[in-house]
C-alpha positions in Angstrom: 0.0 0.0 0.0 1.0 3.3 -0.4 0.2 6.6 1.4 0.5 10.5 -0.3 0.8 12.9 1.6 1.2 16.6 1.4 4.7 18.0 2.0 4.9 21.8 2.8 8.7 22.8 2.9 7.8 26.0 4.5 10.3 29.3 5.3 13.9 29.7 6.7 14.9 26.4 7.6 11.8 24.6 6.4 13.4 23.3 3.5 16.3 21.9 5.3 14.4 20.1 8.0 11.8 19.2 5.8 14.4 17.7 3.4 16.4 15.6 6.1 13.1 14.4 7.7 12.0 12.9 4.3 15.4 11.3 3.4 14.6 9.4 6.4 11.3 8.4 6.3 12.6 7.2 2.4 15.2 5.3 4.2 12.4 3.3 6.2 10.5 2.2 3.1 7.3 3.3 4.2 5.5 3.6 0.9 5.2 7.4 1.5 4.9 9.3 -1.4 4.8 13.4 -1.7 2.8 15.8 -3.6 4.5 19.0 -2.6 2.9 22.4 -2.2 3.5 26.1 -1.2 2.4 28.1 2.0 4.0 31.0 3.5 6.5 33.5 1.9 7.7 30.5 -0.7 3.9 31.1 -1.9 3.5 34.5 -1.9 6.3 34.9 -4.0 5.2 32.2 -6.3 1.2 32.7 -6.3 0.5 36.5 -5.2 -0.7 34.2 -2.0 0.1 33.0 1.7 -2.2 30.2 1.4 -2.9 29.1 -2.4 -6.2 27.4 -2.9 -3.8 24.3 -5.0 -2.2 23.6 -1.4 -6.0 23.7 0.3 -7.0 21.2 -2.3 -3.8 18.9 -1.8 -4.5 18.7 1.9 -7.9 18.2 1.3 -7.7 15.6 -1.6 -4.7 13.4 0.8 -5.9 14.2 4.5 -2.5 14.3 5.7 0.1 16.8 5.8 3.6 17.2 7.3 4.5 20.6 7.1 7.6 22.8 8.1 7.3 26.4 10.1 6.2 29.0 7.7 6.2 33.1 8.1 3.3 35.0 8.3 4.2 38.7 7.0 3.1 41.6 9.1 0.7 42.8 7.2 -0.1 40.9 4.8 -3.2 38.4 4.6 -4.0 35.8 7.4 -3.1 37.1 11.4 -1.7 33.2 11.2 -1.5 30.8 8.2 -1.5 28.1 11.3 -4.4 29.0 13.0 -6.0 29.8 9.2 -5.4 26.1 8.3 -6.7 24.8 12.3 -10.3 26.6 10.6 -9.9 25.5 7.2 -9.9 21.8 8.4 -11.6 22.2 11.4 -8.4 20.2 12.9 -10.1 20.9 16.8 -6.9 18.6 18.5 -3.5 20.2 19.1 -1.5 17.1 20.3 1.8 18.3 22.1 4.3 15.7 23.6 7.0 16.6 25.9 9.4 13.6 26.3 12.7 13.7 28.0 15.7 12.9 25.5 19.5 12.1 26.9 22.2 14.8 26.3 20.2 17.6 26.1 20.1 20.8 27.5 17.1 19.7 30.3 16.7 21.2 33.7 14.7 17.6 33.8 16.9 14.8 32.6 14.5 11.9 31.3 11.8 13.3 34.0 9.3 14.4 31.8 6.7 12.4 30.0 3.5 14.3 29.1 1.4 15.4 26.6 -0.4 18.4 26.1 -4.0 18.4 24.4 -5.4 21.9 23.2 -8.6 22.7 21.8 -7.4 24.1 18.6 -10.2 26.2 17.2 -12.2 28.4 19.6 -11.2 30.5 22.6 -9.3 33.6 22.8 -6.5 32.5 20.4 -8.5 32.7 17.5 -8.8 36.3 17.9 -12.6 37.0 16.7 -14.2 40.2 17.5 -11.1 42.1 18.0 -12.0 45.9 18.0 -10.3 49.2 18.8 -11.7 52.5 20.1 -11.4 55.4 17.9 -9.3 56.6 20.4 -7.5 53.7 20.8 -7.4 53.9 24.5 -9.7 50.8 24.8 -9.2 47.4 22.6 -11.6 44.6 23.1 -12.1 41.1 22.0 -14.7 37.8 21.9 -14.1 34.8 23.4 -15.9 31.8 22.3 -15.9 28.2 24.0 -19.1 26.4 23.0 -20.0 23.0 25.2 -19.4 21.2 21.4 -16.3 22.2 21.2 -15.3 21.2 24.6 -16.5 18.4 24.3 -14.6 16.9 22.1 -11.5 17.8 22.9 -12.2 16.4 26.2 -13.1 12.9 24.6 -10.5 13.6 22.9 -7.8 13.3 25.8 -9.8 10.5 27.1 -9.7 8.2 24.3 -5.7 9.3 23.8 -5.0 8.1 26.9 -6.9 5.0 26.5 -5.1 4.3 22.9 -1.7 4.6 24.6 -1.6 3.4 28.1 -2.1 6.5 30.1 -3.1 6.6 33.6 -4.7 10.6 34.4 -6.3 13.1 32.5 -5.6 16.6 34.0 -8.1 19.0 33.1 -6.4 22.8 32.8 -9.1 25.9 33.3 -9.7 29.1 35.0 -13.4 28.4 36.1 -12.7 30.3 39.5 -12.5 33.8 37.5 -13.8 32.8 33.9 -17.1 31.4 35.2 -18.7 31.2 32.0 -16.2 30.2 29.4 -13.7 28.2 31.6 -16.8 27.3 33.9 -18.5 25.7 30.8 -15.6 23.9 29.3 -14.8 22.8 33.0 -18.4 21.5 33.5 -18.3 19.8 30.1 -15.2 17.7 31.1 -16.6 16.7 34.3 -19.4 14.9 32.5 -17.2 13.4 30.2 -14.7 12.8 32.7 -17.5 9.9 34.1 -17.4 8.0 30.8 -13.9 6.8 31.4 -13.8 5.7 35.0 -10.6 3.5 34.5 -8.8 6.6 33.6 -8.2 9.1 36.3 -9.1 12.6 36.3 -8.0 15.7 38.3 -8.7 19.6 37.8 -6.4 22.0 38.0 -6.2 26.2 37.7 -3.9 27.1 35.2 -1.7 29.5 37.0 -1.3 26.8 39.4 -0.5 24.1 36.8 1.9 26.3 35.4 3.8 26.0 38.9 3.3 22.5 39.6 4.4 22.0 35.9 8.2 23.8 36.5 8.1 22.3 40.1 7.1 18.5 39.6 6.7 17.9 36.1 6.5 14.0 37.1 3.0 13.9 38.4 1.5 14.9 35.1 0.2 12.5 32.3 -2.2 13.8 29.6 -3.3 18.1 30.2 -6.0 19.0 28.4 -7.5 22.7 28.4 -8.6 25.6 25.8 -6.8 27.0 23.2 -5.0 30.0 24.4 -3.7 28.0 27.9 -2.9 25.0 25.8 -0.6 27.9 23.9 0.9 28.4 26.8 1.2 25.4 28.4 2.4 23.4 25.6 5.7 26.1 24.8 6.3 26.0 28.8 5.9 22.2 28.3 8.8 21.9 25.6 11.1 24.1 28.1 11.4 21.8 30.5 12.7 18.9 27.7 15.6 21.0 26.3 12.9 23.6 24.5 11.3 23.7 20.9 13.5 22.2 18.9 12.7 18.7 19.9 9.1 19.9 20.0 6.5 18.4 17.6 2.9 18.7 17.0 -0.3 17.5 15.7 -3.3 19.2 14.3 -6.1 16.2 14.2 -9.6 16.9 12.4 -12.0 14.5 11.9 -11.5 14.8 7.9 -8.0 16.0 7.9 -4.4 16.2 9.8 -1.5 17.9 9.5 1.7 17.1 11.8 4.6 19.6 12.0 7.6 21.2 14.1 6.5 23.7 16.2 9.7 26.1 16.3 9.6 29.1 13.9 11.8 29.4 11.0 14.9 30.7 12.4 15.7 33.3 9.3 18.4 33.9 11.1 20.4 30.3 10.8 18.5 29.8 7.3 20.8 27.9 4.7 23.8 27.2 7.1 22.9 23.4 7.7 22.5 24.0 11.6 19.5 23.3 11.9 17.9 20.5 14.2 15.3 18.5 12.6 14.6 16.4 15.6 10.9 18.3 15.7 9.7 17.6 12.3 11.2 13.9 12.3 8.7 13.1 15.7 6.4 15.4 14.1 6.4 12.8 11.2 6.6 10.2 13.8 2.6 11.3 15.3 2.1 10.9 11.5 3.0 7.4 11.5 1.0 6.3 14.6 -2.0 8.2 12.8 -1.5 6.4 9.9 -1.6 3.4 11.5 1.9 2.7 12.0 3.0 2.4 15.4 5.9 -0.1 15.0 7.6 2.4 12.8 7.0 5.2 14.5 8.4 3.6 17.7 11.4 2.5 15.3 12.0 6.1 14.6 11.9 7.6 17.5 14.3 4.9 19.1 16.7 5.7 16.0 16.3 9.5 17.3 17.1 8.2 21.0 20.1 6.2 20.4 21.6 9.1 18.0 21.2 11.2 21.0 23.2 9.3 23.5 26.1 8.7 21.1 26.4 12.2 20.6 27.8 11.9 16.7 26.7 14.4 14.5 24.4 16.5 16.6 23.2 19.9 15.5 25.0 22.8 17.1 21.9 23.7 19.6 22.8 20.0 21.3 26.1 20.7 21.8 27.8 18.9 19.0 29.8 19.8 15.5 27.5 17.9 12.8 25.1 20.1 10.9 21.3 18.9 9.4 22.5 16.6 7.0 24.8 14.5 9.3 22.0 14.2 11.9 19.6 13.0 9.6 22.8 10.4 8.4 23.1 8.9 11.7 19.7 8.8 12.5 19.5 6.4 9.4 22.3 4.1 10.1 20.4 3.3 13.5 17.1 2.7 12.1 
């Protein structure tokens, strides 16, 4: 069998992550194949567009995609070309795993093991109703959490942690201050909380779990919570494993997906061969559980392991001398 999927290369170091990451899934023979298409500055300078209508239809026609950061220019278009293609899709699930590895830079060595579910599509992130005063002393904006949307998510997190062995679901909220949008989704997740009583289930305010996360990151399984804490969360979440770079993510949707790093594109390091692709290789690994693969996936992400503790060829952010390329070579010869 084979599987296309839709590759978007991205901006700044897309292309050389993305490129690396592909080489290795090749090297795996998965039976991947690749329609590739443009988003971002790359498609703005092609197609007069941040988000062509041709990559839409890709996405749409495959239901997968792995894509690479991308640049949205102030100004121009879309507030986000993410959170653009989160509505597009309606992909409601932002998955965020924060795993420790060996021999990085970890205030937490091999201490953490969590994984952050957000509600991807509602909630103060999304930025609707946004208004300023003529006098622009006074800006305002709407924040939407339906019990639909909560829901969801909530099962969500549920049936995740049922798929893969995971013992608590800690729900993440301001209900104390937010009474009716945090109170709702809060309320929803009780309810759905006493579907699953073999999985257990704690609340907890987010400023507190924000503490409790820095403090004792152990006692934490699966978070769930709304879109602009899961934000949050899920960035402070990747600091405590050595920070974004060995950060990936999923964006799940009922008719669609789309897995990616979650760094930005690092204009700055763009074309030198230093970047890390760690991200967008277990990015592409949630793509290969999704897909149905697990034994693969586990196979990559033990190849990414094991090129970690020896050390050879690592990117300059973990410390070694080897650049893209060579880290994407050794991860291969361990697969």
């Amino acid at each position: 069998m084979t599987q296309t999927i839709t590759v978007i290369r991205g901006d700044g170091i897309g292309p050389e992550i993305m490129d690396a990451t592909l080489r290795v899934l090749d090297s795996m023979s998965l039976g991947l194949q690749y329609e590739f298409a443009d988003a971002g500055l790359v498609a703005l300078e092609k197609h007069g567009e941040l988000l062509p209508q041709s990559t839409l239809d890709s996405i749409r026609t495959n239901r997968i995609a792995l894509k690479s950061p991308l640049t949205t220019p102030v100004g121009e278009g879309f507030s986000s070309i993410n959170v653009e293609l989160r509505k597009r899709f309606d992909l409601y699930a932002n998955v965020r795993p924060a795993k420790s590895f060996p021999n990085t830079k970890s205030r937490f060595p091999m201490g953490v093991d969590l994984i952050t579910v957000r509600e991807n599509t509602e909630g103060a992130y999304i930025g609707e109703g946004q208004s300023l005063s003529e006098d622009g002393e006074t800006a305002l904006l709407q924040q939407r959490v339906t019990r639909r949307g909560s829901e969801r998510i909530v099962r969500y997190a549920f049936e995740l942690a049922r798929r893969v062995g995971r013992k608590k679901v800690t729900v993440v909220h301001k209900a104390n201050i937010l009474k009716s949008t945090s109170g709702l989704f809060l309320r929803t997740a009780r309810t759905v909380a006493q579907e699953y009583p073999d999985i257990e289930c704690n609340e907890m305010i987010v400023d507190n779990c924000c503490m409790q996360l820095v403090m004792k990151p152990e006692q934490f399984d699966i978070l769930v919570t709304t879109n602009l804490f899961g934000d949050i969360l899920s960035d402070l979440c990747a600091g405590l494993v050595g920070g974004l770079g060995l950060a990936p993510g999923a964006n799940i949707g009922t008719d669609a997906a789309i897995f990616e790093a979650v760094h930005g594109t690092a204009p700055d390091i763009a074309g030198q061969g230093k970047a890390n692709p760690c991200a967008l290789l277990l990015g592409a690994a949630q793509m290969l559980d999704h897909l149905a693969m697990p034994e693969q996936a586990e196979r990559l992400r033990a190849a990414i392991i094991a090129t970690l503790e020896a050390r050879d060829s690592l990117t300059p952010d973990l410390g070694g001398d080897g650049n893209t390329s060579s880290f994407a070579d050794a991860i291969m010869r361990r697969l």
